[in-house]
N, C-alpha and C positions, 0 to 999 in steps of 0.2 A: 264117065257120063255124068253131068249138073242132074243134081237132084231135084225134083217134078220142082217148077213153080221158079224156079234156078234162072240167072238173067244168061245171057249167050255165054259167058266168060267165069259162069260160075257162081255163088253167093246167091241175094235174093237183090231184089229191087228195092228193098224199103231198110236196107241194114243199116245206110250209110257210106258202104265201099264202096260205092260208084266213085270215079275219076270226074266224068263227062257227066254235062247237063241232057236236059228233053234238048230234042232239035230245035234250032231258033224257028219261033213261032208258036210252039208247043208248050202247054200248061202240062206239068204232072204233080197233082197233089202228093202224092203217093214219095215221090223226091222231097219233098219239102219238109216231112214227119220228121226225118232224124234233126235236121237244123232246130225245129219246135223245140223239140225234145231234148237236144243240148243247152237250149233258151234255159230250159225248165225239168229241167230233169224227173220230177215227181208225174209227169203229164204223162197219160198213158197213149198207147201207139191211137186208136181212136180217138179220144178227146183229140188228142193234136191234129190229128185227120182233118178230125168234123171241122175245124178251125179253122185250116188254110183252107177246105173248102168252102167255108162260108166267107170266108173274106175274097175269095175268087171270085163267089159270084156275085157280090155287091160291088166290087170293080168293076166287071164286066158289064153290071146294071148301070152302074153309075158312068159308064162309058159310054153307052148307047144312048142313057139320056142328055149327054152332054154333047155329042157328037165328036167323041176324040179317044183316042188308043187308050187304054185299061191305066197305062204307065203315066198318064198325063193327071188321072184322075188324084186331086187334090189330099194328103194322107188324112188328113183332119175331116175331111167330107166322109170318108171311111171309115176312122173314129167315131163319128157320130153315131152313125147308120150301125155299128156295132153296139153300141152304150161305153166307150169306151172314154169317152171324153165331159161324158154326163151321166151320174149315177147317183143313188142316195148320197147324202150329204155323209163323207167319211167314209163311204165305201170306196176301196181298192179297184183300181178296175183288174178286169182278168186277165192274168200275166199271159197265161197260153192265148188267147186273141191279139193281144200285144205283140206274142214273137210272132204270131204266124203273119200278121198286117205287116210287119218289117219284112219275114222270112219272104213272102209275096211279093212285095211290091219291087225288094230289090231283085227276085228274079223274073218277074214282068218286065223289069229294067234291063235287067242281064240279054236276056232272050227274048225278046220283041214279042212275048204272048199278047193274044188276041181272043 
């Protein structure tokens, strides 16, 4: 018997052993953590979290105000809206916001999330 919290086939949902994505149409943050986290290794299961969730929802903002699918929405419009493309002069922008805006957008592209 999978241990409480265990996905159908065993392990956990956020280890990385998944095979299969969300179903086409479906966002899962929670998917997304391991890809961060190989970006960046030092980035804790949270930080990475908070990340691809915040960059989910300014897609998804930036989608309804533009009137077009999450996928359509412009990568650099996203960078902005992050600070990712504008920062103190000399500052780095943040590598975990970085992987999770790629880790995101290619699978709002993969999976037709909405």
């Amino acid at each position: 018997m999978p241990a409480e919290g265990a996905g159908p086939l065993g392990g956990d949902w956020v280890s990385g052993e998944r095979v299969f994505g969300p179903p086409v149409g479906t966002f899962d943050a929670d998917w997304l953590v391991p890809v961060v986290r190989e970006a960046v290794p030092e980035a804790s299961h949270e930080r990475a979290r908070e990340a691809v969730v915040g960059v989910w929802a300014v897609l998804r903002e930036e989608a309804a105000h533009r009137g077009c699918a999450p996928a359509d929405v412009p990568a650099d419009v996203v960078a902005s809206r992050l600070g990712l493309s504008s920062g103190p002069a000399g500052a780095a922008p943040d590598r975990v916001d970085e992987a999770a805006l790629t880790a995101v957008r290619a699978a709002v592209r993969a999976y037709g999330a909405r």
